[in-house]
N, C-alpha and C positions, 0 to 999 in steps of 0.2 A: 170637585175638590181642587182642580186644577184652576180653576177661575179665582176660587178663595185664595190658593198660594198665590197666581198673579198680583190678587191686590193686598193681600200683606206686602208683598217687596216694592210695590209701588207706594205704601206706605210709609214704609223703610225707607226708601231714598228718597221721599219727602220731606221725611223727619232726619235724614242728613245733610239737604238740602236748607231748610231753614236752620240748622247748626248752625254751617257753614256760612251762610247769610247774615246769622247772630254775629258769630266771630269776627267775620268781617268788619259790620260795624262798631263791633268793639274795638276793635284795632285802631278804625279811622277813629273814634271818640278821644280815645288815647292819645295817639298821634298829634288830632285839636288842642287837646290840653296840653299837651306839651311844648306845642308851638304857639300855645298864647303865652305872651310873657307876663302879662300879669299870674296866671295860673305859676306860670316858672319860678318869679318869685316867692310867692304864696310857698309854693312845696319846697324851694330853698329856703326859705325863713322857717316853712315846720319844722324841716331837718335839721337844722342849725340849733334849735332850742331844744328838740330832742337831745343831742348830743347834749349839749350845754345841761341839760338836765341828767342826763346818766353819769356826764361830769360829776356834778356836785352830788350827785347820791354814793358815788364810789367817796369822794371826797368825807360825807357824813359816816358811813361807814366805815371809813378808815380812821377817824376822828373816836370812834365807839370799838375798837380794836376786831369788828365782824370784816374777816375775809372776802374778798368779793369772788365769785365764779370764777374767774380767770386766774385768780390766787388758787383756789383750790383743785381747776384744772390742773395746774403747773404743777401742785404740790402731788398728788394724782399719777402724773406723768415719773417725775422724782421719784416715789414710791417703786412704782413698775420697773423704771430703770434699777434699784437698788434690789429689789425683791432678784431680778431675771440674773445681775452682779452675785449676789448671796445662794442662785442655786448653784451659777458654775461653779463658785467656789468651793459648794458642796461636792458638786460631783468630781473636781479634782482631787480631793480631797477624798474619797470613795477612790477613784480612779489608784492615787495615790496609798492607799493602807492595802489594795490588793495587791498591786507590785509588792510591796513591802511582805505579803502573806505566801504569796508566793516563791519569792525570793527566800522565804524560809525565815523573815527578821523577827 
């Protein structure tokens, strides 16, 4: 039994060993690509037209009166502020009529 468990964990840190060795070379791959500059450019021109494109889609949809995500984050956010505004005011307002019940009014 004890020889079994030996070679699972030598297993085991085989199989975290070639991880390890994986990642690594991903990292240097990465790394390559980034310091090729044609690759830099490449990924600076994709990015660049990505944006340029979510541009003109906010742009078309603001054109066809549809909100964009960040419109209706914000509006979202608004809400929550107003709702959280509308309790205090409630509970002042409770706060407020029980003085008053109190007080005998």
């Amino acid at each position: 039994m004890a020889e079994l468990e030996g070679e699972a964990v030598t297993e085991y840190e085989g199989d975290r060993g070639i991880r390890a060795r994986g990642e690594e070379a991903l990292g240097d791959l990465a790394q390559a690509l980034l310091d090729n500059p044609v690759f830099s450019q490449a990924l600076s021109r994709a990015l660049g037209a990505g944006e340029r494109a979510v541009q003109a889609q906010r742009q078309a949809m603001n054109a066809v009166g549809v909100p964009s995500a960040s419109d209706l984050e914000r509006l979202e956010r608004r809400l929550r502020l107003l709702t959280s505004r509308l309790e205090e005011v409630e509970d002042r307002l409770d706060d407020l009529a029980d003085e008053q019940r109190r007080s005998g009014g």
